[in-house]
C-alpha positions as semicolon CSV with decimal commas, in nm:
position;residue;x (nm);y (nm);z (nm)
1;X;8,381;12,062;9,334
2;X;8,615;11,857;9,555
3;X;8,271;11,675;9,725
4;X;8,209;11,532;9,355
5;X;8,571;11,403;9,346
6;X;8,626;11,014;9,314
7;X;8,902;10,888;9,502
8;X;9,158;10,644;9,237
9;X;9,363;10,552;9,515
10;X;9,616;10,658;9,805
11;X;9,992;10,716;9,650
12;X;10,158;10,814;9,956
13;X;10,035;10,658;10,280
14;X;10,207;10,660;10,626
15;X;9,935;10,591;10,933
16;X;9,679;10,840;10,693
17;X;9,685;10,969;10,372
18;X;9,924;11,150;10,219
19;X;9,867;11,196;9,833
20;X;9,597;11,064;9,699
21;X;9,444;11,031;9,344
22;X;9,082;11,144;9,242
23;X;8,876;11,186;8,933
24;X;8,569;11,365;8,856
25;X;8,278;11,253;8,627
26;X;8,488;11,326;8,345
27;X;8,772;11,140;8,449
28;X;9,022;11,449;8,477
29;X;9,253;11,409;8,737
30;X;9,338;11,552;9,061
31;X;9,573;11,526;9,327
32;X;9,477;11,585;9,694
33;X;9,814;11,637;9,959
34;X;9,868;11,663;10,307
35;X;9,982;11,993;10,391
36;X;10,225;12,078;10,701
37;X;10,112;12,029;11,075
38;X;9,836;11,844;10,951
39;X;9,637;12,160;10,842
40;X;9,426;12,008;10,644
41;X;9,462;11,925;10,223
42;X;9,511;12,081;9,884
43;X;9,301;11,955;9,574
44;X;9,443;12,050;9,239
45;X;9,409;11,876;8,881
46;X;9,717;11,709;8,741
47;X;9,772;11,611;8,408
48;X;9,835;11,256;8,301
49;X;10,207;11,315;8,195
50;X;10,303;11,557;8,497
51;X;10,149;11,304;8,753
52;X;10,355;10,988;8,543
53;X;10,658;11,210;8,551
54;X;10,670;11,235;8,907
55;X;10,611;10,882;8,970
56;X;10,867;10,795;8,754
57;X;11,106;11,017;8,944
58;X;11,133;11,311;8,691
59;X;10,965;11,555;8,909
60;X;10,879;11,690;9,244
61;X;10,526;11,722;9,382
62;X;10,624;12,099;9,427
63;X;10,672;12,111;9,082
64;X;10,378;11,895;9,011
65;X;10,179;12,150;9,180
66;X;10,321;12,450;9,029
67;X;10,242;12,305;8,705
68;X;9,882;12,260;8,791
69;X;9,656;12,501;8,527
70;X;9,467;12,611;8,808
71;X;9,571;12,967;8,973
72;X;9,278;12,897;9,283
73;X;9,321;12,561;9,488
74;X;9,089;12,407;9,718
75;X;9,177;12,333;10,066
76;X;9,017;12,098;10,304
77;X;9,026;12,082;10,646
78;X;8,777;11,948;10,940
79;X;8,487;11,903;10,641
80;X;8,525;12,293;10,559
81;X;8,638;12,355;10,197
82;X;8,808;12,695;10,125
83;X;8,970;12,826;9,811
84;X;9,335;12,970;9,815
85;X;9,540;13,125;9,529
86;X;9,781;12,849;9,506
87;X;10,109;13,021;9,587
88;X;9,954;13,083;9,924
89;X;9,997;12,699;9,995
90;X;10,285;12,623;9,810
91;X;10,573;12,619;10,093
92;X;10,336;12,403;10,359
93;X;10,302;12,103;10,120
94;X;10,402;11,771;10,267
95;X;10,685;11,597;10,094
96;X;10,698;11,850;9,820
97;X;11,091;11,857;9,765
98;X;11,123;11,494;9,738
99;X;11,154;11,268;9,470
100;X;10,864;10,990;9,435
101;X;11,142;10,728;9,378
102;X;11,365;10,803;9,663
103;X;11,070;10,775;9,904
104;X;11,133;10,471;10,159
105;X;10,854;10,193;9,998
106;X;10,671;10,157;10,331
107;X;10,532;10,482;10,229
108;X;10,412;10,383;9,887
């Protein structure tokens, strides 16, 4: 699945990716994020208004995540993709408690 993905564009940047943006072929969105100590990264599909609320500040990418449909995530790390029930990743997700719009701009 996540070798078919599209990347959009890179949301949250700071000397690599952080969050990114992807699409499939039928343009539903996902998010891929950085998780803790460089581990490797979580795919999961956001929805249009969840991913514009937490630009706009509303809510946090842990929320953003735990609103994902999906109960099985992918993770990614050193070109081996695994899937994980998503609660098993939830607590190592970089930048998860923050708020998009109180992130320093250098990393946007």
């Amino acid at each position: 699945m996540i070798n078919t993905l599209k990347k959009v564009k890179d949301i949250l940047n700071s000397e690599g990716t952080i969050l990114s943006l992807y699409e499939n072929d039928e343009k539903s969105l996902y998010l891929c994020l950085l998780l803790e100590n460089n581990i490797g990264y979580v795919y999961f599909p956001v929805n249009e208004l969840n991913f514009e609320k937490y630009l706009k500040g509303k809510i946090t990418l842990n929320e953003v995540y735990n609103l994902s449909k999906d109960f099985i995530v992918k993770f990614k790390s050193k070109g081996r993709v695994k899937s994980y029930f998503k609660e098993d990743l939830s607590d190592k997700l970089v930048l998860g408690g923050e708020i998009y719009t109180n992130l320093p701009n250098d990393l946007k």
